[in-house]
C-alpha positions in Angstrom: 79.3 7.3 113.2 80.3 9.6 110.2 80.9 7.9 106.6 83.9 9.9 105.6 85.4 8.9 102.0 89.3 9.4 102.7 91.0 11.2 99.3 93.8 13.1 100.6 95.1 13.9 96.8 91.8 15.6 95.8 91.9 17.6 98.6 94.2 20.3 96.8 96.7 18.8 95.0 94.6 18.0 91.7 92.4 21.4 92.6 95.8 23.3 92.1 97.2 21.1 89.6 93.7 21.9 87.7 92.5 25.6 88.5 92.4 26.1 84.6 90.4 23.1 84.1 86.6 23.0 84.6 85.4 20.7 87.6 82.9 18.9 85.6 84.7 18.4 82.5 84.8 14.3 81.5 85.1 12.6 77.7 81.7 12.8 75.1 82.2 11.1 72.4 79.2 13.8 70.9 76.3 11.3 70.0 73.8 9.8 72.6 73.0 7.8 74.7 77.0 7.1 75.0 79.0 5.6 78.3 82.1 7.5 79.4 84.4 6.7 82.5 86.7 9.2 84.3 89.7 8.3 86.6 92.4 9.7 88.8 95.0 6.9 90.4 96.9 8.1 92.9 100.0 5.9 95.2 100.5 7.7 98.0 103.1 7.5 100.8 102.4 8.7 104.2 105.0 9.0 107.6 103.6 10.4 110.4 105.8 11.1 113.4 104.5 12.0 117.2 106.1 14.4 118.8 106.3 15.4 122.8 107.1 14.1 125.9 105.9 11.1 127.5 105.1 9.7 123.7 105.9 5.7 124.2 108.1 4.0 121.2 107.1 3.8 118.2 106.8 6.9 117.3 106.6 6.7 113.4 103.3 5.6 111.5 104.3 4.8 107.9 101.5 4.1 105.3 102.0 3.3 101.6 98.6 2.9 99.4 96.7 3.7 96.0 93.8 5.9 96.0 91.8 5.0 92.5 89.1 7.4 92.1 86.8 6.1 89.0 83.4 7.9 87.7 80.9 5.6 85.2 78.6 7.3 83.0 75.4 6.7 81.1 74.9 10.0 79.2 71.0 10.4 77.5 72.4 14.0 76.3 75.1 16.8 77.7 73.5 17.5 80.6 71.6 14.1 81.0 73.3 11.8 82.6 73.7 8.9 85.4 76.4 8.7 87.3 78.8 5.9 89.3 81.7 6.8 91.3 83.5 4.6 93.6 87.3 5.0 94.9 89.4 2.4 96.2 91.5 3.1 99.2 92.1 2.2 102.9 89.1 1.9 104.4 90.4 3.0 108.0 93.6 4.7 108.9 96.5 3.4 110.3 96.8 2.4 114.2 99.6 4.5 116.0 103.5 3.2 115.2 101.8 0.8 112.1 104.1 0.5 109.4 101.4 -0.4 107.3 101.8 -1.4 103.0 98.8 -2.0 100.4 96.6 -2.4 103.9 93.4 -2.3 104.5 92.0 -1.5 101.2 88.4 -2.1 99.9 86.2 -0.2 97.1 83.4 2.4 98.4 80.8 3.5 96.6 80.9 7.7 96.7 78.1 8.1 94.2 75.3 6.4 92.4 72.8 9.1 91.1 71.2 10.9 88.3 72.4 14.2 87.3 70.4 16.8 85.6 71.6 20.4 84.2 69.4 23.4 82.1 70.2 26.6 81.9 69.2 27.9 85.2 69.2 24.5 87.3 70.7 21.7 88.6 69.1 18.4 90.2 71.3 15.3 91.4 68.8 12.6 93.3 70.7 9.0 94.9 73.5 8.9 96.5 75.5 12.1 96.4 78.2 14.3 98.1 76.6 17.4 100.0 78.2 20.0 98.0 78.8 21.8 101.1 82.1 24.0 101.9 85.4 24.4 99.8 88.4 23.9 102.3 88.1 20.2 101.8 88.3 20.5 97.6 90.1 24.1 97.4 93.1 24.3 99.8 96.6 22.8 98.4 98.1 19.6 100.0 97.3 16.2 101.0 95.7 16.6 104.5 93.3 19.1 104.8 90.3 17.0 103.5 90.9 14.9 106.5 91.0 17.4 108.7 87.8 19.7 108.1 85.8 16.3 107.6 83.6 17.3 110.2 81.3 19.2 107.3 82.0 17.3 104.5 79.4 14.5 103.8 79.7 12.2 101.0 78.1 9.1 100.3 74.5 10.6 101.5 71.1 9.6 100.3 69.0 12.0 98.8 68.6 15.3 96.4 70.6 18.4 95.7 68.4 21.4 93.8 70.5 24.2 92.5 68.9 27.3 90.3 71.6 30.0 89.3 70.4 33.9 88.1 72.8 35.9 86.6 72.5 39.9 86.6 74.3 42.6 84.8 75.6 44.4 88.0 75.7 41.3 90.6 77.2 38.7 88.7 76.1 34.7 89.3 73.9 34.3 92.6 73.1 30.1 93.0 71.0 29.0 95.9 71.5 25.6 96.7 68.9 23.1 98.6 69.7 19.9 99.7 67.5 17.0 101.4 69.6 13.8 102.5 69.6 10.8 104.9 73.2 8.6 105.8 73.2 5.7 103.9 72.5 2.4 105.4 72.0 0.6 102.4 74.2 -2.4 101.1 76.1 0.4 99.3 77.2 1.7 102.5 79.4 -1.3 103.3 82.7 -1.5 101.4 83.9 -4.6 99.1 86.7 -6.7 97.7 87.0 -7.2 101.8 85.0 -8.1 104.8 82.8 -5.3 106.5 79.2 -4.5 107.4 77.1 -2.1 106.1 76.4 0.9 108.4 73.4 0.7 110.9 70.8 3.1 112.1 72.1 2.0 115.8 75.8 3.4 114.7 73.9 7.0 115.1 75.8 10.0 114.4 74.8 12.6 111.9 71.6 12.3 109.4 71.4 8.7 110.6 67.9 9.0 111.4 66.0 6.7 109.0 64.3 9.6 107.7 64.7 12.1 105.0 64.8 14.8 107.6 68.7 16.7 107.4 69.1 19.3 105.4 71.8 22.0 104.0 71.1 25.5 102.5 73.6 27.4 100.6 74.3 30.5 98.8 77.2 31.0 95.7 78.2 34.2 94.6 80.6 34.5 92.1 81.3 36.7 88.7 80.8 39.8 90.2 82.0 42.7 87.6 83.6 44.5 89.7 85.2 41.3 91.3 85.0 38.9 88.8 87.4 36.4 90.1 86.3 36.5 93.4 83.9 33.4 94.6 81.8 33.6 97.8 79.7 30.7 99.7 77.5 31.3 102.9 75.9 27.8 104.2 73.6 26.4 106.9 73.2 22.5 107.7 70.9 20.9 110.5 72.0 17.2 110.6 69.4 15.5 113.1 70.8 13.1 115.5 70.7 9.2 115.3 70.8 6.9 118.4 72.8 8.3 121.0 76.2 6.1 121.6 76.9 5.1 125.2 80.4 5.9 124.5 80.1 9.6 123.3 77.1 11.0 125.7 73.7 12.3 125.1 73.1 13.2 121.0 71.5 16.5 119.7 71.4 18.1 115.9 74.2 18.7 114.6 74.2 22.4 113.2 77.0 24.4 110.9 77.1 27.6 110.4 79.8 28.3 107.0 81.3 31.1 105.0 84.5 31.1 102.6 85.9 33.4 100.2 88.4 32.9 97.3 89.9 34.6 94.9 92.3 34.2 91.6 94.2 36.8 90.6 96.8 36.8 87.9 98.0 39.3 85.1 97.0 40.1 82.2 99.9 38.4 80.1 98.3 35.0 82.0 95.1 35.2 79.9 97.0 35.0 76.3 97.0 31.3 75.0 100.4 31.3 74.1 101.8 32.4 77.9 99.8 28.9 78.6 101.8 27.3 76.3 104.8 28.4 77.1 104.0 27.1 80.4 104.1 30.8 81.9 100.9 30.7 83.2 101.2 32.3 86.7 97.9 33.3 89.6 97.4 33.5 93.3 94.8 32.0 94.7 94.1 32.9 98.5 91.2 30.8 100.4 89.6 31.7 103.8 86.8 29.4 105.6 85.3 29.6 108.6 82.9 27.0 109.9 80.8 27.1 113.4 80.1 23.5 114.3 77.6 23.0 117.2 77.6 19.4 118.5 79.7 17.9 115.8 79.2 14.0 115.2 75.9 14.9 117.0 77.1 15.2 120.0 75.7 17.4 122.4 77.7 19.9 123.7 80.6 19.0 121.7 80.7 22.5 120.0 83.7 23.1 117.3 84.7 26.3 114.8 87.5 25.5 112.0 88.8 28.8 110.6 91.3 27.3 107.5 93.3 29.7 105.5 95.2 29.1 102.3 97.3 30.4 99.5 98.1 28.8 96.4 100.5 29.6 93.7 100.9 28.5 89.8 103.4 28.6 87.6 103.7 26.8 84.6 103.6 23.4 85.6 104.6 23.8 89.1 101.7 24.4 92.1 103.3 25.8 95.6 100.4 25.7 98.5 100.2 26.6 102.2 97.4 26.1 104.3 96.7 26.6 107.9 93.5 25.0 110.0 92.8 26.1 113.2 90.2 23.9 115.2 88.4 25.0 118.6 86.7 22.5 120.5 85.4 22.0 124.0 88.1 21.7 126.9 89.7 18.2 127.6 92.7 17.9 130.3 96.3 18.3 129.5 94.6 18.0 125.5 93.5 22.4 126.3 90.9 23.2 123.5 93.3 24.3 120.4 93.8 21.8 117.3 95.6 22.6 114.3 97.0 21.3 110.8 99.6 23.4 108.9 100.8 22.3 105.5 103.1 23.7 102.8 103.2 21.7 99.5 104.6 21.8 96.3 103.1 19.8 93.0 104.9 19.4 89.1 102.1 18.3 86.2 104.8 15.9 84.3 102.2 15.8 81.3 98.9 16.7 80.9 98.0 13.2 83.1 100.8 12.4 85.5 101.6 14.4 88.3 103.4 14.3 91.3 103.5 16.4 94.7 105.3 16.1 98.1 103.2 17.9 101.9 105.0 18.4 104.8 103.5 19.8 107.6 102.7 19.6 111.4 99.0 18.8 113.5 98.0 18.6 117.0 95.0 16.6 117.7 93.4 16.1 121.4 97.0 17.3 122.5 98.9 14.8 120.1 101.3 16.5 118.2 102.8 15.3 114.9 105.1 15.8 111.8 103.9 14.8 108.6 105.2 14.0 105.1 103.1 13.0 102.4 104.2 12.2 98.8 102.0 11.3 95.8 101.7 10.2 91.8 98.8 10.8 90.5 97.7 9.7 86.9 94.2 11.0 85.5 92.4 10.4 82.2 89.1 9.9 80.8 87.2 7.6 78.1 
């Protein structure tokens, strides 16, 4: 069993909506110790509609929910700092032809760890996200997240170790290190409803009961030459857990990932008042590829996601397009070809309330589907 933490919104929407603002960024009062608390609330409205012959009535699945995303702090200094994040959402998605409303929901805990930053490192050590990958955080839209989940972990146990050099003619070079273990803790279950903690018998991915997975990654990014132009290579060995008499024999899951994005806007975008005029205007193109051998641990069940993406700004207007193409091992009348397109379009109302509208198409295992996805999303700090 995967634990995947389902946030549509974050998956592009807010990452276009906020190119201009700095991922990290939260309210400091300026004197410490001090407590701080970020948010982003989000009601979102989902219709899904199968397509295709032989398809049995109903066809439409309909789900209308908030998404409440909340980060705690306890800040010893700037770069000192523990750290609480939970998000409050439908646990599971919605069964075929449900017309489901404020269903399902319960509160996960995403993160619980301590967070550590000098000049050349970083160190986070509890429960953390695998910073693994950027199609889940950097394509536009509301579904993409969903869709590439099968390499992004959240909610693991362990430590991520970070050290950046910086040289005049290369730019920023970050390798990344990262131990972890899926957590079977209490903090694993989800609450304000009934449910069970994961178990080690679930197996899947990391769920080994040993501090034994592990994910390698390089960032390149401020190149002189290329200065807008960021670059990720990765490699993650997630060892099996307990194979599942349902899903066959289990092996290590290994990915194999690389991505490229860039930003380019004019000159005329870099002058403060263009930003305030709300004439800010960049491109931001993505490509991903990920090689996935026996995803969810599965042997043989051997996947590659290639996702492409452009998105646009102006102003206070964010246009996206993405495209996710997923290869996976032969099933009957399903072939081996899955795929997610999505164009979307988001407004910033004010500098906290935005709104955005994803319409798109999927096929999955031979399902195909229309999709239309509309969200509000209000964010602030404290």
């Amino acid at each position: 069993m995967r634990i995947v933490c389902r946030s549509p919104l974050c998956a592009g929407l807010v990452a276009g909506l906020g190119l201009l603002a700095s991922p990290g960024a939260h309210a400091d009062k300026g004197y410490y110790p001090n407590l701080g608390m970020d948010y982003n609330a989000v009601m979102q409205y989902d219709v899904s509609r199968t397509e295709g012959s032989g398809v049995t009535s109903p066809r439409n699945t309909t789900d209308f929910y908030p998404d409440i995303q909340s980060s705690f702090y306890i800040r010893f200094s700037p770069n000192d700092q523990l750290r609480l994040s939970t998000e409050f959402n439908p646990v599971n998605p919605p069964a075929a032809g449900e017309k489901r409303t404020f269903g399902d929901l319960g509160l996960v805990v995403n993160e619980l760890n301590y967070y550590k930053l000098t000049q050349h490192t970083q160190l986070q050590i509890g429960k953390l996200q695998v910073p693994f990958g950027r199609a889940m955080d950097a394509s536009p839209g509301l579904y993409t997240n969903d869709f590439v989940a099968a390499y992004d972990l959240g909610g693991m146990l362990g430590a991520t170790y970070a050290y950046r050099w910086f040289g005049q003619k290369v730019g920023m070079i970050e390798g990344g290190l990262n131990l972890y273990i899926a957590d079977t803790t209490e903090l694993s279950r989800p609450f304000l409803r009934s449910g069970a903690r994961a178990q080690r018998s679930d197996g899947g991915p990391a769920n080994t009961g040993k501090l034994d997975s592990y994910a390698v990654t390089v960032n390149w990014d401020a190149i002189p030459a290329l200065p807008f132009l960021e670059m990720q290579a990765g490699y993650m060995r997630n060892r099996a857990g307990v194979a599942q008499p349902d899903s066959g024999p289990a092996d290590d899951e290994v990915i194999r990932i690389v991505s490229a994005r860039y930003i380019w806007a004019p000159d005329s975008s870099a002058d403060l008042d263009t930003t305030l005029r709300f004439r800010y205007f960049d491109i931001v193109p993505l490509v991903e590829y990920a090689d996935v051998q026996n995803e969810n641990a599965i042997a043989g069940n051997d996947t590659r996601y290639l996702t492409t993406s452009v998105t646009v700004d102006y102003g206070r207007w964010v246009f996206g397009a993405t495209r996710t193409d997923k290869r996976r091992p032969w099933a009957a009348g399903a072939g081996r070809h899955d795929y997610l397109n999505e164009v979307s379009c988001g407004y910033r109302v004010t500098g906290q309330l935005s709104i955005g509208v994803s319409i798109g198409s999927q096929a999955v295992g031979g399902q195909e589907a229309n999709l239309v996805g509309m969200a509000l999303s209000y964010n602030g700090a404290h």
